[in-house]
N, C-alpha and C positions, 0 to 999 in steps of 0.2 A: 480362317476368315476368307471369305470373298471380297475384294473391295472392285469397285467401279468407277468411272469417271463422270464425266458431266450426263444428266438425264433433265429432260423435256418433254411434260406432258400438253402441252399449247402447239399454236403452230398446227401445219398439216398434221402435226403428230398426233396433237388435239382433237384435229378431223378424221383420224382413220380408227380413234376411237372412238369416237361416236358412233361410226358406222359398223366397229366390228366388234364392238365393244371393251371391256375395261384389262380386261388381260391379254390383249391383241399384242401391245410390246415388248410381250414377257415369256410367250409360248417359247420359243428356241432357248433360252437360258434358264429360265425356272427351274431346271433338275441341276445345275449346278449352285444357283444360290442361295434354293431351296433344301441344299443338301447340307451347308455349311454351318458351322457354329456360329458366326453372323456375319451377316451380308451390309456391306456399306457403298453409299455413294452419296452424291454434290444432286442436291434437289433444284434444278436452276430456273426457278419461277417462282413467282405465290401462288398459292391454292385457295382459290374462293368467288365468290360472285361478287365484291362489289369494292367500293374504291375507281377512281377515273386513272390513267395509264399517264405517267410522268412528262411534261410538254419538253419538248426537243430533246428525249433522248430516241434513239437511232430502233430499238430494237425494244419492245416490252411483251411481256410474258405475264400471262394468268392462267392456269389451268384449272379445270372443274373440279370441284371437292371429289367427285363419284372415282374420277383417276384415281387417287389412292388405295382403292379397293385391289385394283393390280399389282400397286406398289406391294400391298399385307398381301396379297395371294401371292406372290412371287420368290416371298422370302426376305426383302430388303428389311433390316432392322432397326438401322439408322441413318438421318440425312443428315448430310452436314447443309446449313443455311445461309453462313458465311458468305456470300458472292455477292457479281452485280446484278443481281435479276431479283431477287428476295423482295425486293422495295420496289418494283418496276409498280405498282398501280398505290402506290402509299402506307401511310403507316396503319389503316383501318385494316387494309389489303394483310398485312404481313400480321398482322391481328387475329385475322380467320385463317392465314396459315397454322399459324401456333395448335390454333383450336381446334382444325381438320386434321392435323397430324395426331394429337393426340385421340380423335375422337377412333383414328384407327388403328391406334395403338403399336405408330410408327416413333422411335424415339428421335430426338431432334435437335440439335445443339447449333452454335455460336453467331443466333440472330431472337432478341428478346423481346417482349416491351420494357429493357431499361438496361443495363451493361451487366448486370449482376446474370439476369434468365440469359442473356447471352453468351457467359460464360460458363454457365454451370454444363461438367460434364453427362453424357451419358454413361453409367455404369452399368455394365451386365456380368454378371458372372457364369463361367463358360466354363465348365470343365475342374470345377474349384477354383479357379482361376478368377482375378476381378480385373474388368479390359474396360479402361476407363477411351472414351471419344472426344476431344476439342477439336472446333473448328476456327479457324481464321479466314480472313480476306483481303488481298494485296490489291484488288481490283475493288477498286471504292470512286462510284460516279461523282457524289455529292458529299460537301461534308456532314450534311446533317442526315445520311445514310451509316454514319457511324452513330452506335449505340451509347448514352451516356445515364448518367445515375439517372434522370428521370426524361429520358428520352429514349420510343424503340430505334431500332437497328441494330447493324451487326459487330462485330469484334473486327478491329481494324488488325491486319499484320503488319502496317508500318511501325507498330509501337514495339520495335525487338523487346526492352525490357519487359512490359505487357504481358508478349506471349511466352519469355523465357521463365518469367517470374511464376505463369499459370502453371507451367508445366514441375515447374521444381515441386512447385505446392501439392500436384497434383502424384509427383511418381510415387508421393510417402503414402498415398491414398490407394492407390493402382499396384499391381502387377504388371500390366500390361495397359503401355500408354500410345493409344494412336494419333494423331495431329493430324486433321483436315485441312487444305492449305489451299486456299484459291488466288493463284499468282501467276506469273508470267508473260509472257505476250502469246499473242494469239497467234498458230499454224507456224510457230518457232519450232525447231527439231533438238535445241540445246537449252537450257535451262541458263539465264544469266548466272554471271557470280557471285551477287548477291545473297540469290536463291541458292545456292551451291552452301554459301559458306551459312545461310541462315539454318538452311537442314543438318550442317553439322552441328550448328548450336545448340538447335534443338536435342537431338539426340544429346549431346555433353550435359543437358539440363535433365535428361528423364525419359525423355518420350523414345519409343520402340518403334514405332514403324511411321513413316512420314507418307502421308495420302494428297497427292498432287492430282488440282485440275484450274482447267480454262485458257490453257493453249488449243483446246477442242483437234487434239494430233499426238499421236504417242510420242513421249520423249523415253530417253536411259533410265538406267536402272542402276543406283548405286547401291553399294554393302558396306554401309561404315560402323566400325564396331560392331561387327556380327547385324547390325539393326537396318533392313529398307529402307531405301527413298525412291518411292516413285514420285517422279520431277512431275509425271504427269500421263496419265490413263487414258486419254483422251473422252471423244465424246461414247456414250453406252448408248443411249435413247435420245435422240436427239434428229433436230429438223437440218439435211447438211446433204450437200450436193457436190462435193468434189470429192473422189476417192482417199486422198487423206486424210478429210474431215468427219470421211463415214467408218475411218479404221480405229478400234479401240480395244481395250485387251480386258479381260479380267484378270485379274491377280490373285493368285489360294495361296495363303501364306500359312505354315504352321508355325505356330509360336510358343516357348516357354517362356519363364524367367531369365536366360541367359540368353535369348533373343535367338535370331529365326533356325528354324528345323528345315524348313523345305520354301520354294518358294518357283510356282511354276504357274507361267503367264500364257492366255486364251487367247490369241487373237480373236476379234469377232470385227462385223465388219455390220455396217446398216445396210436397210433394203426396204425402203419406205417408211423409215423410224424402227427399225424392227430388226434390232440384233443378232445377227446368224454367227453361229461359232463357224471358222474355217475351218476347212480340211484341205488336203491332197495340200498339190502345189503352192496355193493362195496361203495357208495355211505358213508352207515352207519358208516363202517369197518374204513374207511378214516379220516371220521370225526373224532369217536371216537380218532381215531391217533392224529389227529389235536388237539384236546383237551388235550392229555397228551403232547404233546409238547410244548403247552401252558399254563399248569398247573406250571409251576418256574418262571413265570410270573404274574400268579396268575390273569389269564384273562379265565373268561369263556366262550362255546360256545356250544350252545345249537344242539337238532339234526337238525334243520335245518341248519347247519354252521353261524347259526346266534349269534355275541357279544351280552352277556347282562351284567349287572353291579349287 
């Protein structure tokens, strides 16, 4: 699996595809995501032309349906929906999401029209293997941004029973269980303890690999019970101007049933929206960082971004 952190097709991001068109922020990574058994990432906008943009909040996002064409040429398989940005232009808005993801035959989990399409995982089968995807979201602007029996939005992660319950239901269905998880505070380098002790949860309840974003900054890397938690991937594709906010990593993780085989992380870093894998030094510089972040977890990683035990 390739997973990713926060992506942002609006924004100047929005504008440098227009002008260079729909696979512009996909050329540098494409051979790796496109190489994988499947590629994920945190889709942080709605997709579509119409809906008016939420009054007094700070920050709204729409991107153009045509974007998703880079998304399916790149390789990406699944988004999680789960966040603050999904609903930034309404619930008509997050409507023609649903319907632009599927028209390109991107799969898509934990933001519906009603709590049920929010929940439902994606399943893919990889290798004989069946890799089941939920997403969650701890960052929830409004309360009627939460999804209910006959209301869209997305799957709240303040409700632990919620998401410990979905996951238990879901490990008898799965092989292989990943959890989307959109929490944290923003440009924080440590994940609360909350977050700490909710990812152990999760794992204790089924799920195998835990996919953290919306601190838009790379955080640790834990290994509890054989099974990942990235606290947080940072931003992949995204509109961001300070060197921490433009540093983000991919993550290739091999997986069986008895949870992770291998597990070695890309820094990459933006350059106008537009994700460059590092090398040399930069590369070094990063990792090193990587390792001290994950040094209170007490998980090592080598200079190639590579876990060892």
């Amino acid at each position: 699996m390739a997973l990713v952190g926060d992506i942002l097709l609006d924004s100047w991001v929005g504008a440098e595809i227009v002008k260079q068109g729909t696979d512009y922020p996909w050329v540098k990574v494409k051979p790796i995501l496109s190489a994988a058994d499947l590629a994920i990432g945190n889709l942080e906008s709605a997709v579509g032309v119409g809906g008016s943009p939420i009054k007094g909040k700070s920050f709204t996002f729409r991107a153009k349906p045509e974007t998703l064409q880079g998304v399916a040429n790149a390789g990406i398989d699944v988004v999680s929906l789960a966040n603050n940005h999904v609903l930034d232009y309404g619930t008509a808005a997050l409507e023609e999401t649903l319907v632009n993801l599927d028209l390109y035959g991107i799969g898509r989990t934990g933001a519906g029209r009603n709590i049920y399409e929010a929940l439902t995982p994606v399943i893919k089968e990889v290798n004989g293997l069946k890799v089941g995807v939920i997403s969650f979201s701890r960052v929830v602007p409004y309360g009627w941004w939460v999804a209910g029996h006959e209301q869209p939005g997305v799957v709240s992660g303040w409700d632990n029973q919620l998401v410990l319950d979905t996951i238990k239901q879901l490990d008898s269905e799965v092989d292989i269980l990943l959890v989307s998880m959109h929490w944290g505070t923003e440009l924080a380098d440590y994940p609360a303890k909350d977050q700490v002790n909710l990812a152990k949860a999760m794992i204790d309840n089924g799920a195998d690999v835990i996919l953290g974003h919306h601190s838009h900054c790379l955080q640790g890397i834990e290994v509890y019970q054989n099974k990942p938690i990235l606290y947080s991937l940072g931003n992949f594709v995204f509109t961001s101007s300070s060197l921490k906010a433009r540093t983000g990593a991919i993550a290739l993780v091999t997986m069986d049933q008895e949870g992770v085989k291998e597990l070695q992380m890309i820094p990459t870093r933006l350059d106008r929206g537009q994700p460059q894998v590092l090398e040399g030094q930069s590369k070094s510089a990063e990792l090193v960082r990587l390792q001290n972040l994950s040094k209170p977890f007490g998980t090592l990683i080598d200079a190639e971004g590579k876990y060892y035990q």
